[in-house]
C-alpha positions as MATLAB code, in Angstrom:
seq = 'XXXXXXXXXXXXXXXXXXXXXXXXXXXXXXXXXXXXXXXXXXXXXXXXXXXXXXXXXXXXXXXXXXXXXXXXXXXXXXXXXXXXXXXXXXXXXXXXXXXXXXXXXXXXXXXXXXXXXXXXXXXXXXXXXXXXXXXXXXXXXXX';
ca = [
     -10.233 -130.300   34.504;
     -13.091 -128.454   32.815;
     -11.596 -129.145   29.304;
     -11.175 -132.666   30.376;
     -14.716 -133.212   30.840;
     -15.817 -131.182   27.636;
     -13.721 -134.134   25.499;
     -14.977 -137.010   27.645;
     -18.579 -135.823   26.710;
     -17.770 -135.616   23.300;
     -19.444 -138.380   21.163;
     -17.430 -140.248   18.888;
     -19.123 -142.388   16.378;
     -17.514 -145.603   14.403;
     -17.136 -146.064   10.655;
     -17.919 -148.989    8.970;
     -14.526 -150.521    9.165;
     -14.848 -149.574   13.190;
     -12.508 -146.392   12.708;
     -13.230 -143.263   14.641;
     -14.959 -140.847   12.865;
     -15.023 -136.898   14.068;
     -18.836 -135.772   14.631;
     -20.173 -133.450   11.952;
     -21.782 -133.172    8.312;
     -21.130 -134.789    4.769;
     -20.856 -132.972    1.678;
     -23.751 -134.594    0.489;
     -25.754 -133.488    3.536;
     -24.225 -129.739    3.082;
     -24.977 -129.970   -0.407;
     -28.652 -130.690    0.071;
     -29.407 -128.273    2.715;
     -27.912 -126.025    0.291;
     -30.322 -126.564   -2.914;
     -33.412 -126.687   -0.031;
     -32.082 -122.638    0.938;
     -31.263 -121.981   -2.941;
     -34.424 -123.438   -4.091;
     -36.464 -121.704   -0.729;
     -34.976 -118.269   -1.496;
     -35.546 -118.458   -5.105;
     -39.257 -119.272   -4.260;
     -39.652 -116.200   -2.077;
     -37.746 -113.715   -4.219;
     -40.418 -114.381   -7.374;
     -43.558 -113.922   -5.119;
     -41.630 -111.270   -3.797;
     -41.522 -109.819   -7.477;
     -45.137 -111.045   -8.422;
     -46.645 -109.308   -5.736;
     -44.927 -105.772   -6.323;
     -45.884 -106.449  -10.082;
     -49.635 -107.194   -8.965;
     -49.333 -104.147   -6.749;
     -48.131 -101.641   -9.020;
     -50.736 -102.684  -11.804;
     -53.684 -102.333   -9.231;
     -52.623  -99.343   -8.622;
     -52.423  -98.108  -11.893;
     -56.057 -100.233  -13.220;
     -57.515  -98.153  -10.037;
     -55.942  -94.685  -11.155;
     -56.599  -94.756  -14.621;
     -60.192  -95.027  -14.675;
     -60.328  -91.657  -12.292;
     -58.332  -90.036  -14.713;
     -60.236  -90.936  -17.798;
     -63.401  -89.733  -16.011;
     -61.307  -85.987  -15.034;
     -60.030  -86.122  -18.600;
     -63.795  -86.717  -20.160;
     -64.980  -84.182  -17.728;
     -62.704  -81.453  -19.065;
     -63.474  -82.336  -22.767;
     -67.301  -81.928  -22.170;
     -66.634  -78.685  -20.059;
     -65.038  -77.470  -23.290;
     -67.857  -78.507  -25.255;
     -67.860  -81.198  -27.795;
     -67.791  -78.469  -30.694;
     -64.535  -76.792  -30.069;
     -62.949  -80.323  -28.934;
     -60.335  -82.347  -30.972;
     -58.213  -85.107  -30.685;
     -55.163  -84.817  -28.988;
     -52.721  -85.562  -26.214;
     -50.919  -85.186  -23.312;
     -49.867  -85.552  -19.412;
     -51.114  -85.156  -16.319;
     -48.675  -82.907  -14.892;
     -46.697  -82.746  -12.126;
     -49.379  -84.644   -9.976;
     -49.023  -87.977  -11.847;
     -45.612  -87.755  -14.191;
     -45.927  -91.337  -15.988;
     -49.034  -90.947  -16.928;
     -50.059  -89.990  -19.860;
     -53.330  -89.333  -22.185;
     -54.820  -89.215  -25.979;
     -58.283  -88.931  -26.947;
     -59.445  -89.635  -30.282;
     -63.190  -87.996  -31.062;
     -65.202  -89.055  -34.305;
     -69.107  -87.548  -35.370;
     -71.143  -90.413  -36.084;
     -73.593  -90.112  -39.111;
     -77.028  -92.119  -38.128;
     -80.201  -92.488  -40.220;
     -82.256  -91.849  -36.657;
     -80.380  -88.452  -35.404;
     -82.563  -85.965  -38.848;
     -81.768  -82.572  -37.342;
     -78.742  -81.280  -37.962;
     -78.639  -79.656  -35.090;
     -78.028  -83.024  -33.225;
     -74.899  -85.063  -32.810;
     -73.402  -88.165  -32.013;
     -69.563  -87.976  -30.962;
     -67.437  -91.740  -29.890;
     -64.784  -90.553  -28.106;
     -61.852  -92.599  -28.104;
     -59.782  -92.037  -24.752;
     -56.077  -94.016  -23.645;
     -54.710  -94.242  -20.325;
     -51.370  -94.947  -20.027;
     -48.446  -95.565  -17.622;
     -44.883  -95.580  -19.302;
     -46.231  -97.007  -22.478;
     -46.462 -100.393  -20.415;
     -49.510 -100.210  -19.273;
     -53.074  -98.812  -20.975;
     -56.199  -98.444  -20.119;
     -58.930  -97.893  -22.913;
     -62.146  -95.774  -22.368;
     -65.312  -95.383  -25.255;
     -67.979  -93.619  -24.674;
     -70.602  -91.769  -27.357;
     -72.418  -88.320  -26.122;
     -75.128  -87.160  -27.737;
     -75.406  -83.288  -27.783;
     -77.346  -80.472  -29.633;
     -76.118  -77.306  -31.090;
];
């Protein structure tokens, strides 16, 4: 009796030419609902991607200017006299990152003494050779 009742409830609709159609979806309406998911998902998977990207370079553009300021700290603990250009890592503590400083004495017609210098130092951040951040500074320091 129950599945009597189910099919009397069921709704049958008419075709054009009065025929009995069976309730459900088109192709063309499965098709659409389709390209709205595909074009949905395809929205949310590139901010998906653009956000990680954004994420990963603020994290790096905040990073790299703390390590430029350890990295100029250690090259004016060693005194500008006995520094030279060079390069290198940071270690173990941050593995894709990676350093070079270039140093130059500038010649000026103010600085008379010998005794006084002018040094631009040159000093690249970088993270997987993708990403660099660029630091110059000038110190001035006697002998």
């Amino acid at each position: 009796m129950g599945l009597l009742l189910m099919q009397a409830r069921r709704k049958t609709t008419l075709s054009m030419d009065g025929m009995r159609c069976a309730p459900g979806f088109t192709l063309i309406e499965v098709l659409v609902a389709l390209s709205i998911i595909a074009i949905t998902l395809t929205a949310v998977y590139r901010l998906q991607s653009d956000t990680f990207r954004m994420s990963s370079d603020a994290r790096f553009y905040t990073l790299a200017p703390m390590l430029a300021k350890s990295k100029l700290a250690e090259i004016e603990q060693q005194g500008f006299k006995n520094a030279t250009d060079g390069s290198g890592d940071f270690g173990q503590e941050y593995p894709e990152y990676t350093w070079s400083v270039r140093m130059e004495d500038l010649r000026s017609e103010l600085i008379k003494s010998p005794k006084h210098h002018l040094t631009r130092i040159d000093l690249t951040i970088a993270q997987n050779e993708e990403l660099t951040y660029e630091l110059r500074t000038y110190r001035f320091y006697v002998d």
